[in-house]
C-alpha positions as CSV (number, residue, x, y, z in Angstrom):
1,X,6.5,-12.5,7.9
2,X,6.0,-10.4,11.0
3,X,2.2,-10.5,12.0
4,X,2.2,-6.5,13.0
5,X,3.1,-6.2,9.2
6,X,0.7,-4.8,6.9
7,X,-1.8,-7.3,5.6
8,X,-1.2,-6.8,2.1
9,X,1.8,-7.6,3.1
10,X,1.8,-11.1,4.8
11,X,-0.6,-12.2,2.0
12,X,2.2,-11.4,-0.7
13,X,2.6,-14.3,-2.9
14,X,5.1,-16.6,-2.3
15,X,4.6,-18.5,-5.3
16,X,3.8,-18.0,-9.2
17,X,0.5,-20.1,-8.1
18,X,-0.1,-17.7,-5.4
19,X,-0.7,-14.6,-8.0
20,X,-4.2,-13.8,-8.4
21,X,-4.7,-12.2,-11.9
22,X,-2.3,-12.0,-14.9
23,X,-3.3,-15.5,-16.6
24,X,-1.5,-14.1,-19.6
25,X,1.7,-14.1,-17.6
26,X,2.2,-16.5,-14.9
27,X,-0.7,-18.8,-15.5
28,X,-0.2,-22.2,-17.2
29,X,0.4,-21.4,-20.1
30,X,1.9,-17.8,-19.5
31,X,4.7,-16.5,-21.3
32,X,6.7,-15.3,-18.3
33,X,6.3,-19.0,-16.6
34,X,7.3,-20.5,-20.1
35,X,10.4,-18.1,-20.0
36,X,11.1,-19.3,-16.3
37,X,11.0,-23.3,-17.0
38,X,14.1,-22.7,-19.6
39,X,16.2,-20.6,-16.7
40,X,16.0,-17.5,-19.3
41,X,14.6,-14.1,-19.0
42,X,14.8,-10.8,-20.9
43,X,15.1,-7.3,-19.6
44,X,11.9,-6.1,-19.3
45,X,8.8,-3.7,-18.1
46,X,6.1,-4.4,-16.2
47,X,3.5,-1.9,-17.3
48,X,0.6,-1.4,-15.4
49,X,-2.0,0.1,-12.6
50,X,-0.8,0.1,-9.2
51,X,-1.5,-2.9,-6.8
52,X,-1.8,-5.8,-10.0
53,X,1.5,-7.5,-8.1
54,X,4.0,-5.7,-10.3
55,X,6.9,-5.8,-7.2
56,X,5.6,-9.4,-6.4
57,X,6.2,-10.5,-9.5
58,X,10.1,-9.3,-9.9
59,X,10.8,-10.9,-6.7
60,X,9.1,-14.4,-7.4
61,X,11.0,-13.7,-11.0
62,X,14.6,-13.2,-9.2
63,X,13.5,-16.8,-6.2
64,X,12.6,-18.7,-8.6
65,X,15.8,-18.3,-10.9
66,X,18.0,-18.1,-7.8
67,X,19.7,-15.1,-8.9
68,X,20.7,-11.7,-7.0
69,X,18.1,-9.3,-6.3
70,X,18.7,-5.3,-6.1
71,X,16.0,-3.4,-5.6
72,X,15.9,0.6,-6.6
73,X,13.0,3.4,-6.6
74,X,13.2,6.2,-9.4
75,X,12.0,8.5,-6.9
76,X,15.0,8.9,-4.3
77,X,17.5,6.9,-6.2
78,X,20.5,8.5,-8.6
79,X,23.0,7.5,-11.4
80,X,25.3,6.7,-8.5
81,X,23.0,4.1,-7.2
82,X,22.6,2.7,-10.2
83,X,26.2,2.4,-11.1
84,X,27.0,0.8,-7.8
85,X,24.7,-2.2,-7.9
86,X,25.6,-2.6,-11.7
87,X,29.6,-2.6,-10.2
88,X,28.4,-5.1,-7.3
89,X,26.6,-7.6,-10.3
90,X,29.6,-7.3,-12.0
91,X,31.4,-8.1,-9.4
92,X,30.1,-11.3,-7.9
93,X,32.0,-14.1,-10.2
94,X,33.3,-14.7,-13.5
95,X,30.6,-18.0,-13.7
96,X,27.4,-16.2,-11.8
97,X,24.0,-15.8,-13.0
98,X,23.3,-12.2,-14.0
99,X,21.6,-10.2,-11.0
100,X,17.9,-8.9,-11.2
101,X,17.6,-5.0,-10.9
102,X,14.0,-3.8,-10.3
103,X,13.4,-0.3,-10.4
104,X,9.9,0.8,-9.4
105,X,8.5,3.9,-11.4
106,X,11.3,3.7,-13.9
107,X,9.2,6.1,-15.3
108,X,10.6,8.7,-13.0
109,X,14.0,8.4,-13.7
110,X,16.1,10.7,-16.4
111,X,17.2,10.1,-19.6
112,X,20.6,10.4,-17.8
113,X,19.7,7.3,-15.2
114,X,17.8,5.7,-17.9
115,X,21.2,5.8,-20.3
116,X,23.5,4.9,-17.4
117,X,21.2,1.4,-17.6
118,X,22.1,0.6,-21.2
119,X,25.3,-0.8,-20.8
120,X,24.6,-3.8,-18.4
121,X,21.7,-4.5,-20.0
122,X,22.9,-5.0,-23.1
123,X,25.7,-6.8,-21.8
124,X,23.5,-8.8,-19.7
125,X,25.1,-7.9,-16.4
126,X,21.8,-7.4,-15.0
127,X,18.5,-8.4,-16.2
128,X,16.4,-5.3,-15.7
129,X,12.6,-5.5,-14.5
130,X,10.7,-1.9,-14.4
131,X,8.1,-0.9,-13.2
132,X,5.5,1.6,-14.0
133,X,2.1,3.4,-14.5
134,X,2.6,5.6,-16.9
135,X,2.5,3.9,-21.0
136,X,6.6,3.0,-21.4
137,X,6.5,4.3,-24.8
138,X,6.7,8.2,-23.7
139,X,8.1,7.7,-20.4
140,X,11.0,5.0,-21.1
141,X,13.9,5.9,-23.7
142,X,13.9,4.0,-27.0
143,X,17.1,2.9,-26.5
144,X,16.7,1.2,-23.3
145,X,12.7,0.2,-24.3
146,X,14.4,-1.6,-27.5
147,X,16.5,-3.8,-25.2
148,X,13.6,-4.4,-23.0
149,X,10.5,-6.4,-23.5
150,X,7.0,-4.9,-22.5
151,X,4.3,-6.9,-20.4
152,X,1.3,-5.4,-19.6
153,X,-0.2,-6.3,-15.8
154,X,-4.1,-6.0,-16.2
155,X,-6.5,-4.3,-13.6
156,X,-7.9,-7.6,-11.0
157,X,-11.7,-7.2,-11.7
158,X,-14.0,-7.8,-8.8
159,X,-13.5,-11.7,-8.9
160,X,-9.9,-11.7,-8.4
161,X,-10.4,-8.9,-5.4
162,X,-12.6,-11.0,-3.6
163,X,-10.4,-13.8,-4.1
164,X,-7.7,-12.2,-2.1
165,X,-10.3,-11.6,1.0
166,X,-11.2,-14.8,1.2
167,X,-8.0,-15.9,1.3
168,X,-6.3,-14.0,3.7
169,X,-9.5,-15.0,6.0
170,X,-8.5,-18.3,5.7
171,X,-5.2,-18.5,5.4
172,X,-3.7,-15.1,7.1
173,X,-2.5,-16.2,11.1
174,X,-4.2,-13.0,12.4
175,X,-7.4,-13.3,10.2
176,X,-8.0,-17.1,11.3
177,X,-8.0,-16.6,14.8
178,X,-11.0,-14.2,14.5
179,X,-14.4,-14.5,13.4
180,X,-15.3,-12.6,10.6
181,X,-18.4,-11.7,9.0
182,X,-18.3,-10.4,5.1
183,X,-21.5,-9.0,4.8
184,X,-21.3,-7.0,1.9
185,X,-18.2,-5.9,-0.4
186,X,-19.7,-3.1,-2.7
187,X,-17.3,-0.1,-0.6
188,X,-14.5,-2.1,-0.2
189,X,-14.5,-2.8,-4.0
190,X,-15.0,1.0,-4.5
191,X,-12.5,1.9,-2.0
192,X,-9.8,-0.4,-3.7
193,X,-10.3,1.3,-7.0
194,X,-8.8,-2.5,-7.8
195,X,-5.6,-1.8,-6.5
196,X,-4.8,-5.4,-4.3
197,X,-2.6,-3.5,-1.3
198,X,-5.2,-1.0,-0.6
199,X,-8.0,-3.7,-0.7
200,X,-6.2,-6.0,1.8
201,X,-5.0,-3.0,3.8
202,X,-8.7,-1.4,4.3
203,X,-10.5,-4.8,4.8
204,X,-7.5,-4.9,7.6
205,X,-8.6,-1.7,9.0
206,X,-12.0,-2.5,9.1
207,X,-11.9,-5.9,10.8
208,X,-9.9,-4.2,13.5
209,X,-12.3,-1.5,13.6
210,X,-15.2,-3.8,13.8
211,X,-13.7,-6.4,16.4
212,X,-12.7,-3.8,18.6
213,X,-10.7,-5.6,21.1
214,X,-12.8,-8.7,20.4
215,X,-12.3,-11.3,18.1
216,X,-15.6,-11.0,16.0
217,X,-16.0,-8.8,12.9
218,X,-18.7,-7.8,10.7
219,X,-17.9,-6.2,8.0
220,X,-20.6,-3.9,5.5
221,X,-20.8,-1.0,3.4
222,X,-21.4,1.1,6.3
223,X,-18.3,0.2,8.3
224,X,-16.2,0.7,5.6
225,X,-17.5,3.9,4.5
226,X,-17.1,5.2,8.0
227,X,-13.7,3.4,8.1
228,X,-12.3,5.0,4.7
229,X,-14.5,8.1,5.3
230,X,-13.6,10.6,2.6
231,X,-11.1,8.7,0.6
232,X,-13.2,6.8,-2.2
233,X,-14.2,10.4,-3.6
234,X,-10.6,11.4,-3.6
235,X,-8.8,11.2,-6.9
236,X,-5.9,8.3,-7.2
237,X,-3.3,10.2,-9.5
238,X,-1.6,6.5,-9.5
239,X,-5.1,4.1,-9.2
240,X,-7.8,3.6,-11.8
241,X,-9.4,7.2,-11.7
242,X,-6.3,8.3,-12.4
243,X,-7.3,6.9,-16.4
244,X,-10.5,7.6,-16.0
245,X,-10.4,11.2,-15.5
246,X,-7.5,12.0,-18.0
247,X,-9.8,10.0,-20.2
248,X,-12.8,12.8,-19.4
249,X,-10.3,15.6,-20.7
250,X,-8.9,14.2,-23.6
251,X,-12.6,13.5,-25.1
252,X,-14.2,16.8,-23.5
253,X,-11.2,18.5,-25.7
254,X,-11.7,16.0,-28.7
255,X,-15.9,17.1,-28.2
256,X,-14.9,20.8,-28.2
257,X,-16.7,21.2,-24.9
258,X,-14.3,23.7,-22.9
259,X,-16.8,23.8,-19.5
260,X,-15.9,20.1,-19.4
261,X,-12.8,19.8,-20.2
262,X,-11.4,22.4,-17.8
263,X,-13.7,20.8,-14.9
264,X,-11.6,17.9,-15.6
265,X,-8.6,19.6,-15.4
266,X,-9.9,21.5,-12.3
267,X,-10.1,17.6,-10.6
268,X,-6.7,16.8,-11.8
269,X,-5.5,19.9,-10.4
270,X,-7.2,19.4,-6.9
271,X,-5.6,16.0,-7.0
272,X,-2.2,16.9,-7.3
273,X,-1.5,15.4,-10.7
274,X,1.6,16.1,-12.5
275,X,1.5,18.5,-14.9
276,X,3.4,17.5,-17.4
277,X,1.4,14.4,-17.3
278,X,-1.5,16.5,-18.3
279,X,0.7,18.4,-20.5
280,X,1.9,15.4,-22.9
281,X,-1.3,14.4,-23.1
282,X,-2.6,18.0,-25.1
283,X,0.3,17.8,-27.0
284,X,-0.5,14.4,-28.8
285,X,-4.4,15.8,-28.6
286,X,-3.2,18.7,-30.3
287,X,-1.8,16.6,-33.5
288,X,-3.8,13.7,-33.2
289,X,-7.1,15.8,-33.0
290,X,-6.4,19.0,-34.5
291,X,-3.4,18.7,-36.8
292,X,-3.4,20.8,-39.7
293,X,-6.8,22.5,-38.9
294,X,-5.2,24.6,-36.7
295,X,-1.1,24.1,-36.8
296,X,-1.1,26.7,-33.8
297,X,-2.4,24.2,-31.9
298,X,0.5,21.9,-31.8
299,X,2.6,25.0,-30.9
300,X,0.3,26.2,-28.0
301,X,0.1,22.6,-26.7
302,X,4.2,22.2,-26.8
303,X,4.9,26.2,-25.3
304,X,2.4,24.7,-22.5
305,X,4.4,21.5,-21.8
306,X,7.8,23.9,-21.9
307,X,5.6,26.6,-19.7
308,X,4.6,24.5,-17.2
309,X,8.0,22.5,-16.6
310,X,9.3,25.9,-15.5
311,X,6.8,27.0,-13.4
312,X,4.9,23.6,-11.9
313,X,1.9,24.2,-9.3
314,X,0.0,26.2,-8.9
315,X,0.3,29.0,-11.0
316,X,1.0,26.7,-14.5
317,X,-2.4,25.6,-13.8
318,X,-3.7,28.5,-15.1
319,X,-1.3,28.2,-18.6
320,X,-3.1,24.0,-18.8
321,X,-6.2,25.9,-18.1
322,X,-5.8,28.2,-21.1
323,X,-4.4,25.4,-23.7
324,X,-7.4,22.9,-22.8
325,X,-9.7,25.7,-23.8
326,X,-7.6,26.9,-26.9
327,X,-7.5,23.0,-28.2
328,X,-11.1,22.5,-26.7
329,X,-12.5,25.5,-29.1
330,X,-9.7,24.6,-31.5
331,X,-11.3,23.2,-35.8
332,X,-10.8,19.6,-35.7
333,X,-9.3,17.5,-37.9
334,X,-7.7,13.8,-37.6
335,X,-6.5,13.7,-41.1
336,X,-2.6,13.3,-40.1
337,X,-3.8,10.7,-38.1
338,X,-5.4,9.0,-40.3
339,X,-2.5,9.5,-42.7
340,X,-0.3,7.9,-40.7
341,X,-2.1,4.8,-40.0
342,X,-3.0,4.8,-43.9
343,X,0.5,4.5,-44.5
344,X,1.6,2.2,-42.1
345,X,-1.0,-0.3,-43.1
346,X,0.4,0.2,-46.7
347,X,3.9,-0.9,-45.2
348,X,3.1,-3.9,-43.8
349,X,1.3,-4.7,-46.9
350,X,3.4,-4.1,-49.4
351,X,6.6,-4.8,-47.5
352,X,9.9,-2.6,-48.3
353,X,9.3,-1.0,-51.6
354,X,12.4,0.1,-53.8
355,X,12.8,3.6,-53.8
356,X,12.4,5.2,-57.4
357,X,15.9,5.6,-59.0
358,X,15.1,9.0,-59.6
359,X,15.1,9.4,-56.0
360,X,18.1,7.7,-54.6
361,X,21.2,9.4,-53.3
362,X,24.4,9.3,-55.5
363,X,27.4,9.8,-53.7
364,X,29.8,7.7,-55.3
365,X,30.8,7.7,-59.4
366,X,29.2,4.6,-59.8
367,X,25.7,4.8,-58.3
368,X,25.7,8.2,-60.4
369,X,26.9,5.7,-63.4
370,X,23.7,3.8,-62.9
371,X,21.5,6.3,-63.0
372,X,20.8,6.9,-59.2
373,X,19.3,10.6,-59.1
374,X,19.6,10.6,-62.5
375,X,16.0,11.4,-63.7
376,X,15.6,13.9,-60.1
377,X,14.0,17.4,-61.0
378,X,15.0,20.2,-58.4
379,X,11.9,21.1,-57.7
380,X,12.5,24.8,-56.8
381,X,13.4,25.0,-60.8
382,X,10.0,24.5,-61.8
383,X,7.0,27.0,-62.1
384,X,5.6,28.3,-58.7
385,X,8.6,25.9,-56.7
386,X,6.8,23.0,-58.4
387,X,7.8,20.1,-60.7
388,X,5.2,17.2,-61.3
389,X,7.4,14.0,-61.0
390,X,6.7,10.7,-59.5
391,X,7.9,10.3,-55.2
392,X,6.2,7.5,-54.3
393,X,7.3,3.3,-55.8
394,X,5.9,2.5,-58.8
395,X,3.4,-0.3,-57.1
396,X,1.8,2.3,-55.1
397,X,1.5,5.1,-57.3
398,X,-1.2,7.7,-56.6
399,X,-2.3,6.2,-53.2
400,X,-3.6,9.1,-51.1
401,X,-2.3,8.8,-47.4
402,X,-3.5,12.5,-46.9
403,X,-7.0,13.3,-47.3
404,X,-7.6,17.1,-45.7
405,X,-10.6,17.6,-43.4
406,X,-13.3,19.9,-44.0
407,X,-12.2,22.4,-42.3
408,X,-11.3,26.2,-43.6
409,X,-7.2,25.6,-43.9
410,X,-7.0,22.4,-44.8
411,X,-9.6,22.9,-47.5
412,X,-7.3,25.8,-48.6
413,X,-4.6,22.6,-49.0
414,X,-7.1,20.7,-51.1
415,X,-7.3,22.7,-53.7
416,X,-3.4,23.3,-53.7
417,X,-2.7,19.7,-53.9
418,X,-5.2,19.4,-56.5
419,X,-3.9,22.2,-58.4
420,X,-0.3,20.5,-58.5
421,X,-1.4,17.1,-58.8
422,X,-4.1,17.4,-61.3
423,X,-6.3,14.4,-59.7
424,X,-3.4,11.7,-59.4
425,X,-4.0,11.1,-55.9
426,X,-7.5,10.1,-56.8
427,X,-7.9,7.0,-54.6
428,X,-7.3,6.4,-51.1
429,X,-5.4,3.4,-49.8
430,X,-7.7,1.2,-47.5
């Protein structure tokens, strides 16, 4: 490694022993090192904050099992790119070793670049690492997230941080000719927001800055503050505030407080955070919070998403404005929500239930024979588009999933549901 090069840099680990952090991974026991003994790897995604040693880790992966390694990023590569390193892998020998492809933000690619993947992953023509920030299950396709698995990097707390400047004082060939003085680490902690690179690249700075030609460095709160001046108040769209302050909005929204949650828009905003990012978010706010209190909201939240995909900054930041305040002063209700995860838990309890007979489609002579749909009632025969028959298996029968919130319209669905059903969904699953 070249000495001019970036600190962060020459410290990058050369060795699964070298990572600081992700114990659940690499360390001893670790299911990625396990996977690495027997010379087999899935596809996979590394999911998490920026600077945890995502990259590092996809090129110790690719050393270590002595295979190719490609390298794209989602933000300036296409299709094209992707075909041609899938057509070099396939290329390199009827008995070689499938070649690693990372792709850093993966997140940022298309559905169309995320589907031109599927192929040679499934084949096994290249085993994929991703990368990326942003939670895989909205940003990665299901197809290609089905094929992959998921490992989630964790943030390196204060320990591990100061691991890494102790180390690269001692073992760095720059660092070790100088004399350096750690006096304090509060601001460089802060100033890291725990992201490794910027911590090694600002203690960097800052011994420079100190030394001054001279090869002895103290290094305090005050030096770094100077050093960093202005940039540990500014918001990280891709470093821990980043969750933080999406966080704020979400629960300003869910706490119908509108003065809040646009003043965490408005630092979102400032920060150059993507909209749609923002946008997603009030859309699974506006179901997961709201729901059947007030369908509109779902609707406002989704013409929002749509709205500000067309228009991006600055002007759809009026449009977010308007939908954080809409779902902000919005009833609110989590009974879908709840619903759901009723259910689910009733699934994996119960395991896979016959469906009722009655129920069942009958497209051939013989299912119809033996009685599938026999006992069905159309229920737009019936009184009022209603026919009281049993839709649920017979183990489970009269489990409420759906309990409305008190809230003017789904009160109003109370006392319909209790109208047509007469008090048979009388308990609630657990």
């Amino acid at each position: 490694m070249e000495q001019h090069a970036p600190l962060a840099e020459r410290m990058r680990p050369k060795t699964l022993d070298d990572v600081v952090g992700q114990e659940h991974l690499v360390g001893k026991n670790g299911i990625i090192r396990k996977a690495l003994a027997g010379g087999l790897l899935p596809s996979m995604i590394l999911w998490g904050p920026p600077g945890v040693g995502k990259t590092t880790l996809a090129r110790l992966i690719a050393t270590q099992l002595d295979r190719p390694f490609h390298t794209l990023s989602a933000i300036s590569s296409g299709v094209k790119d992707v075909r041609e390193v899938i057509e070099k892998a396939s290329g390199s020998g009827l008995f070689s070793r499938a070649a690693v492809l990372f792709i850093d933000e993966i997140h940022r690619f298309s559905k169309s670049q995320q589907d031109s993947l599927l192929g040679a992953v499934e084949k096994g023509t290249i085993t994929l690492i991703g990368a990326t920030t942003e939670n895989p299950s909205f940003e990665v396709i299901s197809a290609l997230l089905s094929r992959c698995q998921v490992y989630v990097l964790e943030p390196l707390d204060q320990s591990h941080l100061r691991s890494l400047l102790d180390r690269a004082m001692a073992e760095d060939p720059e660092m070790k000719q100088m004399d350096i003085t750690l006096k304090e680490t509060s601001a460089l902690m802060r100033a890291s927001g725990g992201d490794a690179r910027r911590l090694l690249n600002t203690f960097d700075l800052c011994v420079k800055s100190a030394a001054s030609g001279t090869k002895k460095a103290v290094v305090d709160d005050k030096l770094v503050i100077d050093v960093v001046q202005n940039n540990t108040a500014r918001y990280d769209k891709q470093g821990e505030q980043h969750y933080d302050i999406i966080s704020a909005f979400i629960k300003s929204m869910r706490g119908s407080d509108p003065n809040a949650a646009v003043y965490w828009l408005a630092r979102m905003v400032e920060g150059g955070e993507d909209p749609l990012f923002i946008a997603r978010r009030m859309v699974i706010l506006s179901s997961e919070d709201i729901g059947n209190a007030d369908p509109n909201a779902l609707l406002m939240a989704t013409t929002s998403m749509q709205a500000a995909q067309l228009i991006g900054w600055p002007e759809s930041r009026i449009i977010l404005s308007q939908c954080a305040i809409y779902l902000a002063c919005a009833p609110k209700s989590n009974a879908s929500y709840l619903a759901i995860g009723a259910a689910q838990s009733t699934v994996k309890a119960t395991g896979d239930l016959s469906v009722p007979i009655g129920l069942r489609n009958a497209p051939t002579k013989l299912m119809k024979e033996i009685g599938y749909g026999a006992t069905y009632q159309y229920s737009h025969d019936g009184e009022g588009n209603f026919i009281p028959q049993e839709f649920l298996p017979e183990a489970i029968s009269g489990t409420a999933f759906y309990e409305p919130g008190e809230n003017p319209r789904e009160k109003k669905l109370a006392d319909l549901l209790e109208k047509l059903w007469s008090g048979k969904y009388g308990k609630k699953t657990s």
